[in-house]
FINURO-95602 format. One record per residue (C-alpha): residue number from 0; residue in three letters; chain; x, y, z. Coordinates in pm, whole numbers. Layout:
N
R     k     r   c     east    north       up
R   NUM   ALA   A        X        Y        Z
...
This chain:
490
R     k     r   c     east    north       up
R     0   UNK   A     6348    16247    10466
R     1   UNK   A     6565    16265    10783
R     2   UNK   A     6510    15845    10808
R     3   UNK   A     6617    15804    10457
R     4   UNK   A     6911    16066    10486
R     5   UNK   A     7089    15858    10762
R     6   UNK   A     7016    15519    10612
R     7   UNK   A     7191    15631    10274
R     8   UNK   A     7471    15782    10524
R     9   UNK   A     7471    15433    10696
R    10   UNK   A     7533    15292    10380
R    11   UNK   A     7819    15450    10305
R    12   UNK   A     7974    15460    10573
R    13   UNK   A     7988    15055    10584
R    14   UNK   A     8078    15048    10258
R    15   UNK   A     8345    15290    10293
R    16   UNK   A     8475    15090    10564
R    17   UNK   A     8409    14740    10409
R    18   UNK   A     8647    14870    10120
R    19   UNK   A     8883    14993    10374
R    20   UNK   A     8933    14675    10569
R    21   UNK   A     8935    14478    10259
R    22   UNK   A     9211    14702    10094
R    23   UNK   A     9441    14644    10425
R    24   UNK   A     9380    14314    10359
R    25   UNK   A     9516    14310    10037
R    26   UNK   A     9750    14572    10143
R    27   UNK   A     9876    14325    10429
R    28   UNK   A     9919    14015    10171
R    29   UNK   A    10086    14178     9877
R    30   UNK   A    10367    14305    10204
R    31   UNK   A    10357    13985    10360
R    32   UNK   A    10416    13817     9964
R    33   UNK   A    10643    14041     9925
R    34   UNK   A    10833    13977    10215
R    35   UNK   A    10841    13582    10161
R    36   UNK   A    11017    13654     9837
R    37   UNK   A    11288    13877    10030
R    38   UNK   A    11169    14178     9953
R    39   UNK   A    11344    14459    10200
R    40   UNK   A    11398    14833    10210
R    41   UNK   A    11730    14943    10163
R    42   UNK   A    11752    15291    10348
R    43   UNK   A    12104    15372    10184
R    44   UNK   A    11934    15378     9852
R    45   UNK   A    11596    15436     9904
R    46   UNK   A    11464    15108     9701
R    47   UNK   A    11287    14821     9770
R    48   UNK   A    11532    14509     9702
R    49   UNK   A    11434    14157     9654
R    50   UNK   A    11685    13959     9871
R    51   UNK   A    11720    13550     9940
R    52   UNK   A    11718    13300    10228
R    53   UNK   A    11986    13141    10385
R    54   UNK   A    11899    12838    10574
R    55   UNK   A    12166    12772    10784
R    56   UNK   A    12248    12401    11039
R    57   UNK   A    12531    12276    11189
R    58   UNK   A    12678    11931    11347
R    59   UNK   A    12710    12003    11673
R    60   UNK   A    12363    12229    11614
R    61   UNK   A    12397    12529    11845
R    62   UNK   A    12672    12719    11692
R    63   UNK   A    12699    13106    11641
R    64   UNK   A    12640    13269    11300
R    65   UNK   A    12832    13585    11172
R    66   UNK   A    12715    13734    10837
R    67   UNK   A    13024    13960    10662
R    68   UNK   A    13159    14011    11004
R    69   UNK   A    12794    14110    11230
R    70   UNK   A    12673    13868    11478
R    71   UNK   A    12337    13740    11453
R    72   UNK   A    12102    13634    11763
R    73   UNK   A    12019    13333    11563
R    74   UNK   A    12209    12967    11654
R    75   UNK   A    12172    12666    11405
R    76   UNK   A    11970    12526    11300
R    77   UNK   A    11753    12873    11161
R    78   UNK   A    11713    13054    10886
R    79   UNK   A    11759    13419    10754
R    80   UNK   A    11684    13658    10492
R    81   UNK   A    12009    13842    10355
R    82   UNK   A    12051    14068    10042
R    83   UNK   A    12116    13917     9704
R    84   UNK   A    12503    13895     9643
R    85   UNK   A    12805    13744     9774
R    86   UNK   A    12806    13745    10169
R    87   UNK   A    13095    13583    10421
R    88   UNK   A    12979    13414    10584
R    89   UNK   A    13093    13263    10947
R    90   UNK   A    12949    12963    11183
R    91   UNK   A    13157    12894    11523
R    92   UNK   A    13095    12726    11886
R    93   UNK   A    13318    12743    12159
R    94   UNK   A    13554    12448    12186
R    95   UNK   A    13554    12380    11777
R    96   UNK   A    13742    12532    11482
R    97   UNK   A    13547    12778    11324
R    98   UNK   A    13336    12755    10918
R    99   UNK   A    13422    12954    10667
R   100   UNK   A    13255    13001    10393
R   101   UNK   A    13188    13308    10039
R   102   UNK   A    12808    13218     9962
R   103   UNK   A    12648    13371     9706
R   104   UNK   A    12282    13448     9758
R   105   UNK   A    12062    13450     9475
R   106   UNK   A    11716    13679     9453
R   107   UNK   A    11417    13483     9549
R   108   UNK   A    11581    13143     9595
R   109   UNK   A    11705    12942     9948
R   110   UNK   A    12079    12869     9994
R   111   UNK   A    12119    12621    10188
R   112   UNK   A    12458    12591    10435
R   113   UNK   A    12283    12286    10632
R   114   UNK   A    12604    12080    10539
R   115   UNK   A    12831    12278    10877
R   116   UNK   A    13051    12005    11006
R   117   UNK   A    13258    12137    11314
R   118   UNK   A    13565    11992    11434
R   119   UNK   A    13657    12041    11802
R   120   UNK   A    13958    12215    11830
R   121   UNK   A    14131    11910    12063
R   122   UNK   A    13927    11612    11972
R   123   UNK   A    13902    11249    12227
R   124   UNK   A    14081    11024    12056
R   125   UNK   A    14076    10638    12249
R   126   UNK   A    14105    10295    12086
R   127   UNK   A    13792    10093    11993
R   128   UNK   A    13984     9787    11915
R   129   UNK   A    14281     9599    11865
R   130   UNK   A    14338     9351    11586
R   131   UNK   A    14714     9181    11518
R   132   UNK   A    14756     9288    11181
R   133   UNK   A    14525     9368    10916
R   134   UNK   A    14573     9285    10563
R   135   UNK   A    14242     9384    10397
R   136   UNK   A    13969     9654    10555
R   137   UNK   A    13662     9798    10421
R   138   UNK   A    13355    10017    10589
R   139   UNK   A    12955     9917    10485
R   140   UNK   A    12772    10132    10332
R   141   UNK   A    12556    10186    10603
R   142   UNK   A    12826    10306    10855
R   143   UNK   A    12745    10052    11110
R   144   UNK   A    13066     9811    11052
R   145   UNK   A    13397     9678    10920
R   146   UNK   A    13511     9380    10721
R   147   UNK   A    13819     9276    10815
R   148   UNK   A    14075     9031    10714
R   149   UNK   A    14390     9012    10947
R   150   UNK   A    14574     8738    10746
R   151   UNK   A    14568     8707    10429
R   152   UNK   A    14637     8384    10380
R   153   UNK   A    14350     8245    10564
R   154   UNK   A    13982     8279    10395
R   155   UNK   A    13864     8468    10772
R   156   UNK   A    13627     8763    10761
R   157   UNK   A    13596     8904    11096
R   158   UNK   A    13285     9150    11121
R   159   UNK   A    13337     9475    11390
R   160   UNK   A    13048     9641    11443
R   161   UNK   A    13106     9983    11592
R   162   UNK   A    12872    10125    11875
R   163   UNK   A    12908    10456    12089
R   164   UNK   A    13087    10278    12365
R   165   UNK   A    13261     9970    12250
R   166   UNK   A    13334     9737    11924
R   167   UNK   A    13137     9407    11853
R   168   UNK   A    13325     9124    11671
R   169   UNK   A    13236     8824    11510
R   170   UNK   A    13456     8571    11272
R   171   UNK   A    13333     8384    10966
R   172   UNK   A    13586     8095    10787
R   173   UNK   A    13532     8028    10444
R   174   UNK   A    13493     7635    10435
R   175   UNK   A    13774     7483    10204
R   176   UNK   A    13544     7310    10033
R   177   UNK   A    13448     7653     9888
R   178   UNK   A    13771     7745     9772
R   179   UNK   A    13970     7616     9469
R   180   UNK   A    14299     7446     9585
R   181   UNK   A    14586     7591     9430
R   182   UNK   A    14868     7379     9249
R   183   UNK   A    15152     7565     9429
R   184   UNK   A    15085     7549     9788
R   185   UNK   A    15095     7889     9996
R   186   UNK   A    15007     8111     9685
R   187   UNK   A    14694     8182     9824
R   188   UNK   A    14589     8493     9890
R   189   UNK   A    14306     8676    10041
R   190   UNK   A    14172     9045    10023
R   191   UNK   A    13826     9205    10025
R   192   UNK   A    13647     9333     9699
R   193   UNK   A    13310     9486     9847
R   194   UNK   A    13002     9538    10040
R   195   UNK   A    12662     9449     9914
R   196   UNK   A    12406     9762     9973
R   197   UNK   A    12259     9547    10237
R   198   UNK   A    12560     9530    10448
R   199   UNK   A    12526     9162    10530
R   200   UNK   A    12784     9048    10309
R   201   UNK   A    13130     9103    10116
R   202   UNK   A    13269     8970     9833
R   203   UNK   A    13636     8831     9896
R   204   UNK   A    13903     8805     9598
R   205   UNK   A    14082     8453     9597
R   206   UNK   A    14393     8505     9447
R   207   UNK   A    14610     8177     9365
R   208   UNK   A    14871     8031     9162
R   209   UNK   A    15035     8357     9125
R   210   UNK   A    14734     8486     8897
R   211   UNK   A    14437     8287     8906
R   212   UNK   A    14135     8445     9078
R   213   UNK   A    13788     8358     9230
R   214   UNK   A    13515     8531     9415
R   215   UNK   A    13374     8424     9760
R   216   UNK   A    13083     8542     9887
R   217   UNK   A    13098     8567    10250
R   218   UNK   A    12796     8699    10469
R   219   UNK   A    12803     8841    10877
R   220   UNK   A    12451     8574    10880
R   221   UNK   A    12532     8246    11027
R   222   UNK   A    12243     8118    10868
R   223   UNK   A    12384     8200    10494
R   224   UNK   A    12638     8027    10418
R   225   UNK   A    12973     8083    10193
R   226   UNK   A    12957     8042     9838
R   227   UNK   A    13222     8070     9520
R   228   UNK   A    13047     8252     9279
R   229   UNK   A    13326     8229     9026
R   230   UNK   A    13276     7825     9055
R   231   UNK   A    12884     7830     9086
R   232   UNK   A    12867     8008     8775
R   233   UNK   A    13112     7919     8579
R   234   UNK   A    13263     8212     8478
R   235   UNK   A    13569     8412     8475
R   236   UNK   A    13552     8765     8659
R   237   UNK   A    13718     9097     8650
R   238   UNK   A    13496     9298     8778
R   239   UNK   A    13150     9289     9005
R   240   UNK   A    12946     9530     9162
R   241   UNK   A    12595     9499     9300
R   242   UNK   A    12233     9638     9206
R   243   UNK   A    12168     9890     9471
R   244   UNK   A    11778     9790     9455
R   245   UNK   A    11815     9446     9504
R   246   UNK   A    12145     9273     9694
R   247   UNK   A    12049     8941     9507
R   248   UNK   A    12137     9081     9202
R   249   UNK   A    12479     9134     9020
R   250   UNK   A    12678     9205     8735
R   251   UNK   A    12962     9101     8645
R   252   UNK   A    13249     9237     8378
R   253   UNK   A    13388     8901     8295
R   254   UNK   A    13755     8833     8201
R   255   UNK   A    13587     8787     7809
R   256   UNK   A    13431     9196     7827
R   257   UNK   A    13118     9074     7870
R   258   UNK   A    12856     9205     8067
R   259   UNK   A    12630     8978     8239
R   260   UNK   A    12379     8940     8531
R   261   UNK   A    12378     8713     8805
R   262   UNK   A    12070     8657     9009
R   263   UNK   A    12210     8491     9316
R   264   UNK   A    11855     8402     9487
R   265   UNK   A    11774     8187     9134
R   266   UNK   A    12168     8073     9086
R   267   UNK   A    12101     8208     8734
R   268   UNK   A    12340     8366     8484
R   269   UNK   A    12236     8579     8184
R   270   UNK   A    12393     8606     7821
R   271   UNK   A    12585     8879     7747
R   272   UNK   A    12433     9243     7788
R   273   UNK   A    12730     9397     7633
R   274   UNK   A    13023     9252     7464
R   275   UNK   A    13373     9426     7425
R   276   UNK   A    13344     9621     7732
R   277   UNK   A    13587     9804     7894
R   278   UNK   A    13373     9939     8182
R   279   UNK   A    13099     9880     8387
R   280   UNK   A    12879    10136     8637
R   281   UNK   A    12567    10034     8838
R   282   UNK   A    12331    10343     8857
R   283   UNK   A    12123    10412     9148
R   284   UNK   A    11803    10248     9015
R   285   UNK   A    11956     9928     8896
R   286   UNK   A    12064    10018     8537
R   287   UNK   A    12374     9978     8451
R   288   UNK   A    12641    10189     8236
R   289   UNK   A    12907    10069     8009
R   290   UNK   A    13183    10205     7807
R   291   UNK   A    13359     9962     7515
R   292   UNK   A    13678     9907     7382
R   293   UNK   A    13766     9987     7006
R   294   UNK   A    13608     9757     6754
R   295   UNK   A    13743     9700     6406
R   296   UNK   A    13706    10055     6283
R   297   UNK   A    13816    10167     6601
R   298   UNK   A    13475    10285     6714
R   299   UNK   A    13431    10297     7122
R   300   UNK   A    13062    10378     7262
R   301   UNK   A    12893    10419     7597
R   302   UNK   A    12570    10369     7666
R   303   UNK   A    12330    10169     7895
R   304   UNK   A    12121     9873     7983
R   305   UNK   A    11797     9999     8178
R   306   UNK   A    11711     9725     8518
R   307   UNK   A    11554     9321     8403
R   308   UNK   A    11647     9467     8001
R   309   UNK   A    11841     9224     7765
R   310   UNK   A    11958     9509     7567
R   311   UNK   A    12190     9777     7570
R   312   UNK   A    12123    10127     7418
R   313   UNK   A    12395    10329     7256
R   314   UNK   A    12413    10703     7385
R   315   UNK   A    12720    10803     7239
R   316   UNK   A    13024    10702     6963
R   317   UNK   A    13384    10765     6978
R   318   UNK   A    13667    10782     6738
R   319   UNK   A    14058    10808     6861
R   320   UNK   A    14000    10714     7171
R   321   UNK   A    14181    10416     7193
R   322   UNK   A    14332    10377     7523
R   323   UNK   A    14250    10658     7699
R   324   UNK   A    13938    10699     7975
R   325   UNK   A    13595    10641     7864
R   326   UNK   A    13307    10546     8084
R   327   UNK   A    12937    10619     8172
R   328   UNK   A    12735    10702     8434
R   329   UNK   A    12340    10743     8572
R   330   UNK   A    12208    10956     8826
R   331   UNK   A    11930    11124     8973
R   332   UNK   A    11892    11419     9182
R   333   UNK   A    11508    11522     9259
R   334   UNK   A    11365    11315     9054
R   335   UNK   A    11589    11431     8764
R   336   UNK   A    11774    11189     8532
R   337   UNK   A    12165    11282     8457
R   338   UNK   A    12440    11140     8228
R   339   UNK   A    12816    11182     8348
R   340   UNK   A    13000    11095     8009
R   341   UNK   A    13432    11042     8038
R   342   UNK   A    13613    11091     7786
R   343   UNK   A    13945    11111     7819
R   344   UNK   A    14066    11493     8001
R   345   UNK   A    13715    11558     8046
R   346   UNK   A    13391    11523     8103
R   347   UNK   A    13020    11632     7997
R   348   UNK   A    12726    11668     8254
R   349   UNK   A    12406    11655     8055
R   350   UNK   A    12015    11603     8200
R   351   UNK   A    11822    11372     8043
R   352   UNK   A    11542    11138     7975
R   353   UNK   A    11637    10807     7910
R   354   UNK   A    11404    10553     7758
R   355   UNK   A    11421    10173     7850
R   356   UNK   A    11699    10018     7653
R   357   UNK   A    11491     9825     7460
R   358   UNK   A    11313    10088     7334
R   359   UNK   A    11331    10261     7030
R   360   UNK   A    11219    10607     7196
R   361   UNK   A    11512    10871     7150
R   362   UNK   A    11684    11018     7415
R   363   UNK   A    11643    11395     7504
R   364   UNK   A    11920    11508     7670
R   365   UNK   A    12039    11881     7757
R   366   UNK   A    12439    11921     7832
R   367   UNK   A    12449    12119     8180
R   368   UNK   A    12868    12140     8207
R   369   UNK   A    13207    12088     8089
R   370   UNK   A    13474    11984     8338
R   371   UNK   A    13770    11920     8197
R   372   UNK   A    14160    11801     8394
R   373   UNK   A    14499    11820     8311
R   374   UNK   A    14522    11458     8255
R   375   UNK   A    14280    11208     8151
R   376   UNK   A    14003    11117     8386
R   377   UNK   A    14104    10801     8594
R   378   UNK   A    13822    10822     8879
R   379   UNK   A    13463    11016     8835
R   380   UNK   A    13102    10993     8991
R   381   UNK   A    12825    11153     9209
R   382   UNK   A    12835    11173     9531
R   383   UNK   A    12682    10892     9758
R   384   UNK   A    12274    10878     9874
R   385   UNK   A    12155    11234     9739
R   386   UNK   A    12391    11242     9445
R   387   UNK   A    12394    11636     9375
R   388   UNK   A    12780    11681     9312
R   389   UNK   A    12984    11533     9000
R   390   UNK   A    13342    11499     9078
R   391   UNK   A    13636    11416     8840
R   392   UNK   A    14005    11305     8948
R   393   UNK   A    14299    11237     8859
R   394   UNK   A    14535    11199     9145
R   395   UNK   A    14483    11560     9380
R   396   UNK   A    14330    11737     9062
R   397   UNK   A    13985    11736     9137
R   398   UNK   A    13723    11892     8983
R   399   UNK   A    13357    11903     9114
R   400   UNK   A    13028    12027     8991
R   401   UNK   A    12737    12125     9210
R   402   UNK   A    12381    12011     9018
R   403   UNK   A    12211    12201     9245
R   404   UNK   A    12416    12569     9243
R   405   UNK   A    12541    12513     8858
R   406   UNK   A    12890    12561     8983
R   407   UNK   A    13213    12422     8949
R   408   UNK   A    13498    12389     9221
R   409   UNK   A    13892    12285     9184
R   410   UNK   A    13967    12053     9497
R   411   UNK   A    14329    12026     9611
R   412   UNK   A    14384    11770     9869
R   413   UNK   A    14723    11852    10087
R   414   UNK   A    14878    11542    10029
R   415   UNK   A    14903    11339     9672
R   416   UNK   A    14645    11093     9628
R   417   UNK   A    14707    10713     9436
R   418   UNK   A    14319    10599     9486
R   419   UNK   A    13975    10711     9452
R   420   UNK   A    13854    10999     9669
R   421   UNK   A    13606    10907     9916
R   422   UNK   A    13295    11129    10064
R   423   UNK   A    13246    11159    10465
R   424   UNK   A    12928    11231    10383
R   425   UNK   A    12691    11367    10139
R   426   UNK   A    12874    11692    10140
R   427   UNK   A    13202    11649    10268
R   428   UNK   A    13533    11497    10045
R   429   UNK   A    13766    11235    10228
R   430   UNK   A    14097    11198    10145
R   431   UNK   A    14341    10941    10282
R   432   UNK   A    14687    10986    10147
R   433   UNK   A    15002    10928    10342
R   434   UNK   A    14889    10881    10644
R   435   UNK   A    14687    11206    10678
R   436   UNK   A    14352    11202    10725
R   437   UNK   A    14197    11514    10608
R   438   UNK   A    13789    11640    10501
R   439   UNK   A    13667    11957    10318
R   440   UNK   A    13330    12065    10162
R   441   UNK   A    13232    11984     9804
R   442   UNK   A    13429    12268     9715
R   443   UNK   A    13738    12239     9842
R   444   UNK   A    13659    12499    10108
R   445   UNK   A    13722    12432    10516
R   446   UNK   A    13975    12150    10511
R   447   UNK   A    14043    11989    10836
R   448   UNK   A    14251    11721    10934
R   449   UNK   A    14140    11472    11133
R   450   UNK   A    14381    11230    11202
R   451   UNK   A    14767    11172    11140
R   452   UNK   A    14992    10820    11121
R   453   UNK   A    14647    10623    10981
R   454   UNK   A    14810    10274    10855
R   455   UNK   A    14476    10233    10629
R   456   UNK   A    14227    10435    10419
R   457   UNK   A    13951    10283    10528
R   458   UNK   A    13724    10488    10704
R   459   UNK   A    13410    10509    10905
R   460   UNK   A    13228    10835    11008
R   461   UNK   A    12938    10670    11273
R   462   UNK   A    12544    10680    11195
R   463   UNK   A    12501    10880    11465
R   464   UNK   A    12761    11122    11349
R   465   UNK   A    12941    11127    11695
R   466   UNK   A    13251    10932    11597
R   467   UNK   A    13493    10904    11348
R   468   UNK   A    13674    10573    11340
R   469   UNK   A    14027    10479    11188
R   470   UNK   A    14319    10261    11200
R   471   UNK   A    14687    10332    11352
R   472   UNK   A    14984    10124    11358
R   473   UNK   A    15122    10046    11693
R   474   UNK   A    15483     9974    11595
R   475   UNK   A    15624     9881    11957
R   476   UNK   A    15319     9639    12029
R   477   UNK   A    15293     9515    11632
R   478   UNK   A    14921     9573    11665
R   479   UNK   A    14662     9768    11460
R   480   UNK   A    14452     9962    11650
R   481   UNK   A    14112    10108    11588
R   482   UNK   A    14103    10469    11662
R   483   UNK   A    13758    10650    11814
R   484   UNK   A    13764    11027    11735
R   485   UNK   A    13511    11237    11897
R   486   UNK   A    13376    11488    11677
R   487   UNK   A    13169    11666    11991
R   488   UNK   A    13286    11809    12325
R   489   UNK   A    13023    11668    12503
C-alpha cells in the first residue's frame, strides 16, 4: 500500500512538474513573441503597448543616435525598439553636420533610417583634373566615369575614370568617315546625348547645317569602333534611350512619332511600335511607355509595349489635352508592378498587373496617390536602382511620393531649377542650379550644400561613396577643373 502510495505520489509530482516546465515554455515564447512585435510596458499608464523598430545606419557608420532628445548607447549601424508615434529623431559624429529627422513609427512594422548621409562640417576639397574647357559632360550610370567633350567642334570623347587617388583619361576621335559633312563648313557641332547602362559607350548628337542632326555612337573599347546610327539605319531621330536589360538594344522616337527598335548587335530596325507619339519611357525591365499626340478627334492615350512585343497596349484615353504634359511610366519596387500616369498638373500612382501587350488579358490596376503641381508636369519618374519614390517637377516645385511609407513630401530646392532633378543616390535629391550644389532626403528634409561656383551640373558621387566629384571654372587660368570633395574625415 505504502509502494503504491509513493508511486502514485511520484506520478504526480512529474507530471505536475512536466506541466510546469512546459507552461514556462509557452509562457517564455508568447513574451519573447510578444516582444518581437514591440510589445513593452508602459509604467506611466500601466498597459502593455505594442511599439515598432527603427533600424537605423549611417555613411560614415559610427555616428551617435538621440531619440526626442535622450542619448542612446547604440552607434550605426543598429537597431531599436521605440513606441508607436512620431519620435525626433537625431544622428551626429564629431567632425560632421548633424541629421535631423520627425519619423513616424508605426505598431508592429520596421522604419528604416538606413539612408543617413553625413557631411563633414569642413570637407577636403583638391582637384582631380584639369581639362581646357569643356563643352559637353555627363557621369555613367555606374559612378565609375565621365564623358567628356572639351571642344565642340571636334567629334573627341575623352573618357576620365575617377579612382580614390587620381583621374584616368583616355581620348576616342570619331573617324570622319563616320560623320556626315555639312554643306556650310564650321556648323558642326558636338555635344553628348547619353550613357548606355553598360557604361562602355555614349551616344553623341551631331548637329550641322544649322539644324540637321545625327547620332554617333562612340564607345571607351578600342576594339569597338564608332558608328552613325542615324546613317546605318536610315532614319531620322529625336529621341533615343536604351533597354536597361540589354545595351544592344534601343528605341528610338523618330522625327516621324514613331516608335521603333533598333537591335544594334543584328544592325536591324523594326516597324513602327507606336505611331503619333509624343513620348517615349524605357521601364526597368525593357518595356517601354508612350504617350501620343491628339488624333483627329483629338483623342491622346498612353500606354505600353511589353520587351521583343510588336504591339502596343492602350492603358488610358484623353480628351482636352492637347498640348499640355502627358506621359507614362513602369516600375517595380519588390517585385511589385506600378504605373506613373502625367497628365498635365498632375499625376496618378496606381499598382498594377500588366499583361504582355499583345495580350488580350485586362489590366488590374489599384490607384495608390494623387500628386498634383501648380503647373503642368514637365519632368517625373522613380528614383534610380530601387525605384521606391515617385517624384514630379516643375522647376523647384517638387512633389515626391514614398511607395514604401504611402507618403507624400513638397521639395523646395534653394535655388530655381531650369532642368531635371537628379538623385545622389537612391535616397538623396541633387540639385544643380546656379552654381550651388546642394542634396536633401526624399523629402525635402536635411539639405546640405556641397559645393559653390560649379560651372556644370554634372555630377558624380564615387562607388565607394568617399568622394564627391564636380567641375569649377578657373577664370584666371581659363581651365575647368575637376573638384574631389571628401565626404569623410578620415
Amino acid at each position: 500500500m505504502y509502494e503504491h502510495d509513493s508511486k502514485r505520489k511520484l506520478r504526480l509530482r512529474l507530471t505536475f512538474t512536466y506541466a510546469v516546465m512546459i507552461l514556462t515554455t509557452l509562457g517564455l515564447v508568447v513574451v519573447a513573441l510578444f516582444i518581437a512585435l514591440g510589445y513593452r510596458y508602459n509604467q506611466f499608464d500601466g498597459r502593455f503597448e505594442q511599439g515598432g523598430m527603427i533600424q537605423f545606419n549611417s555613411r560614415p557608420s559610427g555616428a551617435e543616435i538621440q531619440l526626442d532628445a535622450v542619448k542612446l548607447s547604440n552607434r550605426t549601424a543598429t537597431r531599436i525598439t521605440a513606441t508607436a508615434g512620431n519620435h525626433a529623431v537625431m544622428v551626429s559624429r564629431d567632425g560632421y553636420k548633424p541629421w535631423q529627422k520627425q519619423a513616424t513609427v508605426k505598431p508592429g512594422a520596421v522604419l528604416w533610417l538606413n539612408y543617413v548621409r553625413l557631411v563633414p562640417t569642413d570637407p577636403k576639397i583638391e582637384t582631380a583634373a584639369t581639362y581646357s574647357s569643356i563643352a559637353s559632360v555627363m557621369a555613367s550610370f555606374d559612378r565609375s566615369r565621365f564623358a567628356v567633350i572639351e571642344n565642340d567642334t571636334q567629334p573627341t570623347v575623352t573618357f576620365s575614370r575617377v579612382h580614390d587617388a587620381n583621374v584616368e583619361h583616355s581620348s576616342v576621335t570619331v573617324p570622319a568617315d563616320k560623320i556626315t559633312t555639312p554643306s556650310i563648313a564650321g556648323s558642326s557641332r558636338f555635344s553628348l546625348a547619353g550613357w548606355d547602362y553598360a557604361n562602355k559607350r555614349v551616344l553623341v548628337l551631331h548637329t550641322y547645317d544649322d539644324s540637321k542632326t545625327e547620332y554617333l555612337l562612340v564607345s571607351k573599347d578600342s576594339g569597338d569602333p564608332a558608328r552613325n546610327i542615324s546613317t546605318e539605319f536610315g532614319i531620322s531621330i529625336a529621341e533615343l534611350q536604351y533597354d536597361p536589360t540589354d545595351s544592344n538594344i534601343a528605341y528610338v522616337l523618330t522625327t516621324n512619332h514613331d516608335i521603333r527598335r533598333l537591335n544594334l548587335s543584328t544592325s536591324t530596325l523594326s516597324g513602327p511600335l507606336v505611331t503619333n507619339a509624343s513620348s517615349l519611357v524605357v521601364a526597368y525591365n525593357g518595356w517601354i511607355g508612350y504617350a501620343t499626340y491628339p488624333d483627329a478627334s483629338g483623342i491622346r492615350t498612353v500606354g505600353y509595349v511589353s520587351k521583343d512585343k510588336l504591339t502596343a497596349k492602350t492603358v488610358q484615353t484623353f480628351t482636352n489635352m492637347s498640348g499640355r504634359s502627358l506621359s507614362y511610366t513602369i516600375a517595380s519596387y519588390y517585385n511589385e508592378l506600378y504605373q506613373l500616369v502625367v497628365a498635365g498638373d498632375s499625376a496618378t500612382v496606381y499598382r498594377a498587373e500588366l499583361p504582355g501587350s499583345d495580350s488580350t488579358d485586362v489590366i488590374k490596376s489599384k490607384t495608390i496617390a494623387k500628386l498634383s503641381l501648380a503647373k503642368d508636369v514637365a519632368f517625373a519618374g522613380f528614383s534610380p536602382r530601387e525605384q521606391r519614390f515617385v517624384y514630379i517637377q516643375n522647376g523647384r516645385d517638387i512633389v515626391t511620393y514614398d511607395l514604401e511609407l504611402s507618403s507624400i513630401a513638397t521639395v523646395a530646392p534653394s535655388a530655381a531649377l531650369n532642368a531635371k532633378i537628379g538623385w545622389l543616390d537612391d535616397f538623396h535629391l541633387l540639385s544643380t542650379a546656379d552654381g550651388t550644389i546642394e542634396f536633401m532626403d526624399y523629402d525635402g528634409t536635411n539639405m546640405q550644400t556641397l559645393a559653390r561656383g560649379a560651372s556644370h551640373a554634372a555630377t558624380l558621387l564615387a562607388g565607394n561613396d568617399k568622394f564627391f566629384y564636380y567641375f569649377t571654372r578657373d577664370e584666371a587660368a581659363g581651365t575647368v577643373r575637376l573638384m574631389r570633395l571628401s565626404l569623410t574625415t578620415e
